[in-house]
C-alpha positions in Angstrom: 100.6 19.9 112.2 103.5 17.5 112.5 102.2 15.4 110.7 100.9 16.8 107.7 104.3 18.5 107.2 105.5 15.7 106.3 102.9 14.5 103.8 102.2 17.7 102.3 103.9 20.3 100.4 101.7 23.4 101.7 99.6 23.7 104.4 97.4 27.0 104.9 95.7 27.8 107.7 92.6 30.1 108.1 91.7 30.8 111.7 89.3 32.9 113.6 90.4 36.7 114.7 93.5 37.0 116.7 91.4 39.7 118.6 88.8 37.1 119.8 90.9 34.0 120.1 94.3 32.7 121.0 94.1 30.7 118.4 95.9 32.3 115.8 98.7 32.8 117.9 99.3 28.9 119.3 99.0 28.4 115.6 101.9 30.4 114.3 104.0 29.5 117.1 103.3 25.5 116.2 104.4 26.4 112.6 107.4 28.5 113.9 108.2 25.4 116.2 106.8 22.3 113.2 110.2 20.7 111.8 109.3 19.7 107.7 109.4 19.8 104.2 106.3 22.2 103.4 105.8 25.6 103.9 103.1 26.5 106.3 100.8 30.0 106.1 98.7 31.1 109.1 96.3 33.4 108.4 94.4 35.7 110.5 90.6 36.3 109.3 90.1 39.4 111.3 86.2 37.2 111.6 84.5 34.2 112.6 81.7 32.0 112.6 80.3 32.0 108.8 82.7 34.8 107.5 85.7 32.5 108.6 83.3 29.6 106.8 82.7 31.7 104.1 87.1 32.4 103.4 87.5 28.6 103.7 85.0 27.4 101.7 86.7 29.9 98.9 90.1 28.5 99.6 88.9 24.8 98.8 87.3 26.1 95.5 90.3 27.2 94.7 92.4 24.3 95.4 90.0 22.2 93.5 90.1 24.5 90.4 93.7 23.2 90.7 95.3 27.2 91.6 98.7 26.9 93.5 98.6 28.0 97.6 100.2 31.4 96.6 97.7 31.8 94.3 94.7 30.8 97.5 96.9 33.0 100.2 96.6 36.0 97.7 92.8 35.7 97.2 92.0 35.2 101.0 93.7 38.1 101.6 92.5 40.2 99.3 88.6 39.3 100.4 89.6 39.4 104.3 89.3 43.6 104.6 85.7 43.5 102.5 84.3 41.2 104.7 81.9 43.0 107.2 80.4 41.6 110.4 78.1 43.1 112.6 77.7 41.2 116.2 74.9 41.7 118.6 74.4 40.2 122.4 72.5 41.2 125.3 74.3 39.0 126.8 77.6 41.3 128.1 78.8 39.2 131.4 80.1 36.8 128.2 81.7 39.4 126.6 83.2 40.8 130.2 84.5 37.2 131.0 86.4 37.0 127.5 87.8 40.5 128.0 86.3 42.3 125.4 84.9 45.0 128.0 84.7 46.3 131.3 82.9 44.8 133.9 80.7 48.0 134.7 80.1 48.1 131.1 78.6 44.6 131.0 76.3 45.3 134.4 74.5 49.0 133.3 74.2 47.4 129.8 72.0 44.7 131.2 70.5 46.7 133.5 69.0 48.8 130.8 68.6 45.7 128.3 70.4 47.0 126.0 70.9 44.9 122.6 74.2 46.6 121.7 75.6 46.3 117.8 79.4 45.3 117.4 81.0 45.5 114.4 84.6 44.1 113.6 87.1 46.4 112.7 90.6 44.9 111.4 89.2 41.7 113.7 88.1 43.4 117.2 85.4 44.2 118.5 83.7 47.7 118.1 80.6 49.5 119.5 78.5 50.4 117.0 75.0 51.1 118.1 72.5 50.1 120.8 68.9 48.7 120.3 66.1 47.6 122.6 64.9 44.6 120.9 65.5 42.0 117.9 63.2 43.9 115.7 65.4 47.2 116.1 68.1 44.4 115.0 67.4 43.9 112.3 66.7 47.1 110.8 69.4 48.5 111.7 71.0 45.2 109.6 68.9 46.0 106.8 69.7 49.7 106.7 73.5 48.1 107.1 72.9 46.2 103.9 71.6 48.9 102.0 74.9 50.9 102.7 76.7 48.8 99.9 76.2 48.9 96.2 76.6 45.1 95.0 76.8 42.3 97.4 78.2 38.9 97.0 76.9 37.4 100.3 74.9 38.4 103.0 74.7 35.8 105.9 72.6 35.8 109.0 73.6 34.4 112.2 70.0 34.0 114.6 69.0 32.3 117.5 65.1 31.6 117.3 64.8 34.9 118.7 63.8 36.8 115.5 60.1 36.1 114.1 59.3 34.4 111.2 57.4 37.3 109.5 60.4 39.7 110.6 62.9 37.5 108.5 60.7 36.5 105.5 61.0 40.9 105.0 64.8 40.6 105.6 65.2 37.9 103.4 62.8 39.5 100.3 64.7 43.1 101.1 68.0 40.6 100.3 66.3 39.0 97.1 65.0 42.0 96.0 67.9 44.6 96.1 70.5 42.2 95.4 69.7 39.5 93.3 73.2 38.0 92.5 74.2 37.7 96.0 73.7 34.4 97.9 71.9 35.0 100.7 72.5 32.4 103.7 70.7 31.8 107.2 72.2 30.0 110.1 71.7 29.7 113.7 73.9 30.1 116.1 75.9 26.7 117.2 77.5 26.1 120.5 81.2 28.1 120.2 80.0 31.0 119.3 77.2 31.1 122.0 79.7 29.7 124.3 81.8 32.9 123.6 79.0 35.6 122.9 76.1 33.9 124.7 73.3 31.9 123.6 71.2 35.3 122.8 73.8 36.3 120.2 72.8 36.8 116.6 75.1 38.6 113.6 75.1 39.7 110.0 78.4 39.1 107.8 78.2 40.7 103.8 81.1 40.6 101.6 81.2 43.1 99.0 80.8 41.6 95.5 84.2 40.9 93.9 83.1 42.4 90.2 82.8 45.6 92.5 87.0 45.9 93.3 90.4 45.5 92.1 90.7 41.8 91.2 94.2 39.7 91.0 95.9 38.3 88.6 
């Protein structure tokens, strides 16, 4: 960060949730502690994995459109609160060993093989529902969908787990009811199976922006 303090006037930093990662701390403390001529802005997602994709992604439009960093700060931070993101993981020793819960909590939950439903509220994690197999999944991420009116993205994170016929009704039920959204498939990759297990799979909409307030 040294560095590019020195060769650039602003630097602005997206980072994953400061409730799932340290992350966002070290980074404020290296601006705090980064001797230079620009002006350096950490900002906390409050998501991860494609919704934190999906905020940098915007920023770069943005920067390429020519818009100043004030003018990318404001706009991240206006779209951080309406993104939504649902987490699910049979997998609760990971979660246990991050610190997210208890360690009885992680051993009844797979004893019963439980699927359990996070979502991310202001960037931490928060049960939401239980479910005993990927099917129950992803209705209850299609009945999540169906709780918002107009849609800019809806993202799915999967791990193989799901079957093809099961997500070729997801992704119509997407098409279908919300035509101007961009609907988006990925699997998991490696740090967020590292953190939520290799079983983990996740749903991330962001409400459409012609739906809100905008900024000037």
């Amino acid at each position: 960060m040294a560095n590019l303090s020195q060769d650039f006037d602003d630097i602005l930093v997206i980072l994953i949730s400061s409730q799932l990662s340290e992350t966002y701390q070290n980074a404020v403390k290296a601006a705090e502690d980064t001797q230079g001529r620009s002006t350096i802005t950490v900002i906390d997602s409050q998501t991860i994995s494609i919704g934190l994709g999906i905020l940098v992604q915007t920023a770069a439009g943005f920067l390429e459109e020519g818009r100043t960093a004030v003018d990318v700060e404001k706009r991240i931070r206006y779209m951080i609160p309406h993104i939504y993101t649902l987490l699910c993981t049979p997998g609760l020793t990971y979660l246990d060993h991050a610190g997210f819960i208890d360690p009885s909590q992680a051993t009844v939950g797979e004893l019963l093989g439980l699927l359990p439903i996070f979502s991310l509220e202001e960037g931490k994690l928060s049960p939401l529902e239980k479910t005993r197999n990927y099917r129950a999944v992803l209705d209850f991420f299609q009945e999540f969908i169906d709780e918002f009116d107009q849609l800019d993205y809806i993202a799915l994170l999967q791990n193989g787990s799901f079957s093809n016929s099961d997500l070729r009704q997801l992704r119509q039920h997407a098409e279908e009811s919300y035509s101007a959204a961009q609907y988006i498939e990925h699997m998991l990759n490696l740090p967020m199976a590292t953190l939520f297990s290799p079983k983990c799979v996740g749903l991330f909409v962001i409400e459409a922006q012609n739906h809100r307030d905008r900024l000037e």
